[in-house]
TORDRENLO-242211 format. One record per residue: residue in one letter; x, y, z of N, C-alpha, C in turn. Coordinates in nm, 2 decimals. Last residue first. Layout:
  r     nxx     nyy     nzz    caxx    cayy    cazz     cxx     cyy     czz
  A       X       Y       Z       X       Y       Z       X       Y       Z
...
This chain:
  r     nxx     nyy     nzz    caxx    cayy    cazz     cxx     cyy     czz
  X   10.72   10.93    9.71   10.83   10.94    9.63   10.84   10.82    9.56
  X   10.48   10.94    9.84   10.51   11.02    9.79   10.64   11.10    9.70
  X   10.49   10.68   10.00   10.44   10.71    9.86   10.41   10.81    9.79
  X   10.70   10.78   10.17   10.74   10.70   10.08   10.66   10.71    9.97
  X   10.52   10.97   10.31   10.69   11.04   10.23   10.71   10.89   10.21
  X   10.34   10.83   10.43   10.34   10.92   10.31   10.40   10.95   10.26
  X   10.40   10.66   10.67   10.39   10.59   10.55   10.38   10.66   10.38
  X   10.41   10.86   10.89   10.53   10.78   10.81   10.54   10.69   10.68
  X   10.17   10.91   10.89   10.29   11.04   10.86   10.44   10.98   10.83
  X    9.98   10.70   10.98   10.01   10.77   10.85   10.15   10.87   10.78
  X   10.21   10.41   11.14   10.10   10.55   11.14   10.13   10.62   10.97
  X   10.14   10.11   11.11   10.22   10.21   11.07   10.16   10.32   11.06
  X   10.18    9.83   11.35   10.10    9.95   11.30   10.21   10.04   11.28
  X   10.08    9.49   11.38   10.21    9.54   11.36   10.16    9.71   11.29
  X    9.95    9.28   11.62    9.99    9.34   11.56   10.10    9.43   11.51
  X    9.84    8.98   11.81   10.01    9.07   11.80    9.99    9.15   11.66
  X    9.60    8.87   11.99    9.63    8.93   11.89    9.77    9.04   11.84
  X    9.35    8.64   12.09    9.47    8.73   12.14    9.54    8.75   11.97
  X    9.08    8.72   11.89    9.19    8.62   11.96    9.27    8.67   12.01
  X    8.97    8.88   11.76    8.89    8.81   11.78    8.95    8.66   11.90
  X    8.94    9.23   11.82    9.09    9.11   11.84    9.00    8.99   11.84
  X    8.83    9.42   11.60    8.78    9.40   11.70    8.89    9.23   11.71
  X    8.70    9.72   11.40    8.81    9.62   11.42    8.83    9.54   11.58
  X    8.44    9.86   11.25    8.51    9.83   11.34    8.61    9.74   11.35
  X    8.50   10.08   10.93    8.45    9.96   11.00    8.52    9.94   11.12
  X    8.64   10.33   10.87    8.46   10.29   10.76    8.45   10.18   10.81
  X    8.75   10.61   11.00    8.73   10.42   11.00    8.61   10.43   10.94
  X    8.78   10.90   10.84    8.74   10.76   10.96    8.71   10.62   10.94
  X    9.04   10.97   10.61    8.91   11.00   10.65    8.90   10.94   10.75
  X    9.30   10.96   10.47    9.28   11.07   10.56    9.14   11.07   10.64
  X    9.32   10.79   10.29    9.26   10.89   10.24    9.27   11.01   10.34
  X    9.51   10.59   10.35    9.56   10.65   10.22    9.50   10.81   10.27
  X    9.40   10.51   10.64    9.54   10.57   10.63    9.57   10.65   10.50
  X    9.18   10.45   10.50    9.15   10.54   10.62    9.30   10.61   10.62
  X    9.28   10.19   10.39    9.22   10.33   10.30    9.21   10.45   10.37
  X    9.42   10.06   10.57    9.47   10.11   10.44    9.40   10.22   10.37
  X    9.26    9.88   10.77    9.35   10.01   10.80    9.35   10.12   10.67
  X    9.48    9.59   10.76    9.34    9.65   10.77    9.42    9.78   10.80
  X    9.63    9.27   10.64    9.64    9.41   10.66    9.47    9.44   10.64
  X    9.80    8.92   10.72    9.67    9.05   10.62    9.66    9.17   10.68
  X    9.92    8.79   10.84    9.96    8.87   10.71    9.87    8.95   10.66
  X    9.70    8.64   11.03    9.85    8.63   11.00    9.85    8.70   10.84
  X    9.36    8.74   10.92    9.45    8.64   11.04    9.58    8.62   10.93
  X    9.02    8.82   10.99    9.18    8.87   10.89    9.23    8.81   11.03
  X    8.71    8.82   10.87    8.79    8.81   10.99    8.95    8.74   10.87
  X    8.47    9.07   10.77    8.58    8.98   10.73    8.63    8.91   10.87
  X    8.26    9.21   10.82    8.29    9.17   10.68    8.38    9.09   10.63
  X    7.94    9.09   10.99    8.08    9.06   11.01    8.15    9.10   10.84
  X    7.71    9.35   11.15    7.77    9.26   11.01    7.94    9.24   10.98
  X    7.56    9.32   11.45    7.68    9.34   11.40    7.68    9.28   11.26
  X    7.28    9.55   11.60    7.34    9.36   11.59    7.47    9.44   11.50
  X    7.14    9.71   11.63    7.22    9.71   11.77    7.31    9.61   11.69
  X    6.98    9.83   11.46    6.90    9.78   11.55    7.03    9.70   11.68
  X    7.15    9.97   11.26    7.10   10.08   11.33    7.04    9.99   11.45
  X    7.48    9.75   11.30    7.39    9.81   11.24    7.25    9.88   11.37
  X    7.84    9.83   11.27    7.71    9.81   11.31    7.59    9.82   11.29
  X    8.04    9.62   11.09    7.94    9.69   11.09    7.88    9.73   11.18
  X    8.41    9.46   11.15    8.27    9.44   11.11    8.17    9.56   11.14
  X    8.62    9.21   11.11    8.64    9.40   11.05    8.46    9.35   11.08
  X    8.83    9.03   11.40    8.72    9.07   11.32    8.71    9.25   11.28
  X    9.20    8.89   11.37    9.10    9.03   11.36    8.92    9.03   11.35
  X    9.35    8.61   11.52    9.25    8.70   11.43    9.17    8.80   11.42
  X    9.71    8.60   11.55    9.61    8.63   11.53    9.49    8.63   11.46
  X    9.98    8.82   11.43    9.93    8.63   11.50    9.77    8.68   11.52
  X   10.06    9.03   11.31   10.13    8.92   11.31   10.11    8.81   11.34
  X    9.81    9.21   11.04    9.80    9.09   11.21    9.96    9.01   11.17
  X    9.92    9.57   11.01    9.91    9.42   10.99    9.89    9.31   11.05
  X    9.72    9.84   10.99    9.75    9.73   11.10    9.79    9.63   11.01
  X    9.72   10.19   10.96    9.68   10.07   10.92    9.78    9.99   10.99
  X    9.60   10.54   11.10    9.73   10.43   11.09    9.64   10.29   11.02
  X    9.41   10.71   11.11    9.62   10.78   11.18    9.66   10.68   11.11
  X    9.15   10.82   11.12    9.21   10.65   11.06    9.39   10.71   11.01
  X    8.97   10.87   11.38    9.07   10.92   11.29    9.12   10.80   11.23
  X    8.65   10.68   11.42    8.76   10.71   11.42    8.84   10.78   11.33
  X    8.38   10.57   11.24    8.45   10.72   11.27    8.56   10.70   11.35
  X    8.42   10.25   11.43    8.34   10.36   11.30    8.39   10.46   11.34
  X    8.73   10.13   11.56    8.59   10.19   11.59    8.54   10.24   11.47
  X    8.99    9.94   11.69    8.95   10.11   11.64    8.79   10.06   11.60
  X    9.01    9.71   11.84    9.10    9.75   11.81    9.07    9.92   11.75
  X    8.84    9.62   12.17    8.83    9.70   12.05    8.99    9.73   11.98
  X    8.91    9.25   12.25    8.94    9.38   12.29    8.94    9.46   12.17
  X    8.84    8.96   12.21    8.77    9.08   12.25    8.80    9.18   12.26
  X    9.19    8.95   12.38    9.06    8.85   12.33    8.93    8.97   12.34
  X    9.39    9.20   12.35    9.35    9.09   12.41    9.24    9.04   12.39
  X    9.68    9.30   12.16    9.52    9.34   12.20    9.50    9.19   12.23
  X    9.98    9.49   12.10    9.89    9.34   12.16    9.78    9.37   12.20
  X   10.19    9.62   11.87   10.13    9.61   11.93   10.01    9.48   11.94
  X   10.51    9.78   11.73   10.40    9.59   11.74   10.36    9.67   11.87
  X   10.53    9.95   11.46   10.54    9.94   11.59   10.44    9.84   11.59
  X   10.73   10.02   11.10   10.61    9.96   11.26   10.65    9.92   11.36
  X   10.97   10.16   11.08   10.86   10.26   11.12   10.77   10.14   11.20
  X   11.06    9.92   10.98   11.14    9.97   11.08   11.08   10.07   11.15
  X   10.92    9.94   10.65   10.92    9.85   10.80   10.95    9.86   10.91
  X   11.02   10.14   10.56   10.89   10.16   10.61   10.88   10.05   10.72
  X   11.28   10.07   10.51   11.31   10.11   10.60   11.12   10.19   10.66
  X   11.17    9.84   10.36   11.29    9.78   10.46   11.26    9.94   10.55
  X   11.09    9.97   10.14   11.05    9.83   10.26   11.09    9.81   10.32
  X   11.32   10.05   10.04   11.23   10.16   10.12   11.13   10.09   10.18
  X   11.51    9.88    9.99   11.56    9.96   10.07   11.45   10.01   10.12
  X   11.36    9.73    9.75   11.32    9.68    9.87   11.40    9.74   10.02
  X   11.10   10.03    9.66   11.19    9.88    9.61   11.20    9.83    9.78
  X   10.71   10.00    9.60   10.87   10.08    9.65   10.93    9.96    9.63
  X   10.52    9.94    9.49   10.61    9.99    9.36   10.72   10.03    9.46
  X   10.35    9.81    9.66   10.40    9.73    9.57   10.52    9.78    9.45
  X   10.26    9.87    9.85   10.36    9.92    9.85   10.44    9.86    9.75
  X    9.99    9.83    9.81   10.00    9.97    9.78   10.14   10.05    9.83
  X    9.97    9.53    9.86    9.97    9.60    9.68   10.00    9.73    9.65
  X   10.17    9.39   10.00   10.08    9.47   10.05   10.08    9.56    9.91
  X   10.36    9.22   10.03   10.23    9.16   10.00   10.14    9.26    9.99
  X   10.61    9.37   10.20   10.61    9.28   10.03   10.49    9.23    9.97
  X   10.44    9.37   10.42   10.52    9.52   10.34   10.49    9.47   10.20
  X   10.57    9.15   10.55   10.42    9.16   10.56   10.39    9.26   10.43
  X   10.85    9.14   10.59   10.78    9.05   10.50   10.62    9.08   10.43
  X   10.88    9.36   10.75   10.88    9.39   10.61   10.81    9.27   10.51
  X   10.77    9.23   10.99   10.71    9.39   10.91   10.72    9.39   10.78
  X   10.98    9.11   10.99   10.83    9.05   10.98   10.79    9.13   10.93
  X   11.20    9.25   11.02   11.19    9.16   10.94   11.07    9.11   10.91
  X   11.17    9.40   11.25   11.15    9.45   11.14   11.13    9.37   11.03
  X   11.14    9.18   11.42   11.03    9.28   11.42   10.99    9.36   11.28
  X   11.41    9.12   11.46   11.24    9.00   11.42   11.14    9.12   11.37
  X   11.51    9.33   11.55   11.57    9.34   11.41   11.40    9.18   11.34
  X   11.41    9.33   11.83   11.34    9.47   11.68   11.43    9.41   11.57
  X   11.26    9.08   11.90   11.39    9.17   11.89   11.31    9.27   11.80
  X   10.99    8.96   12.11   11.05    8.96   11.97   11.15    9.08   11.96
């Protein structure tokens, strides 16, 4: 995919995303151009409990599982996120760890905006 597809997708994704719902559409445009695509392979951990939470993910293709572990070893699924949906976001707002695992339930084309780019927009 070109970087101008790249950006363009990005930003499409951008416009749906409620906590960038007040920038206009120059600073979507140029938040967008900050994500970097990234590919995780069937099964493959995307981030983890406790983790630094640096960044939030949009799925470009794909399905994500977000899910639990729990104390006897098994897993609580909370979601599985596919094409446009975003994961990530609070970890990124708050600064804290992952509050769930993320996990490529499919081959999987992401799209990730680290935190330090995403804050001087909503900070203006």
């Amino acid at each position: 995919m070109t970087n101008t597809a790249t950006a363009e997708r990005s930003r499409k994704i951008l416009e749906k995303c409620e906590i960038f719902s007040a920038l206009d559409e120059e600073a979507r445009r140029e938040l967008a151009a900050c994500a970097k695509p990234r590919s995780f392979a069937v099964n493959e951990p995307i981030c983890h409990v406790g983790e630094p939470g640096q960044s939030m993910m949009a799925v470009v293709a794909g399905t994500v599982r977000i899910s639990l572990p729990t104390l006897k070893g098994r897993e609580i699924i909370l979601a599985d996120l596919s094409t446009g949906e975003l994961f990530g976001e609070i970890a990124l707002l708050d600064g804290k760890s992952r509050s769930a695992n993320a996990t490529a339930l499919t081959k999987c084309e992401l799209l990730v905006l680290e935190r330090r780019d995403v804050l001087p927009f909503l900070e203006t």
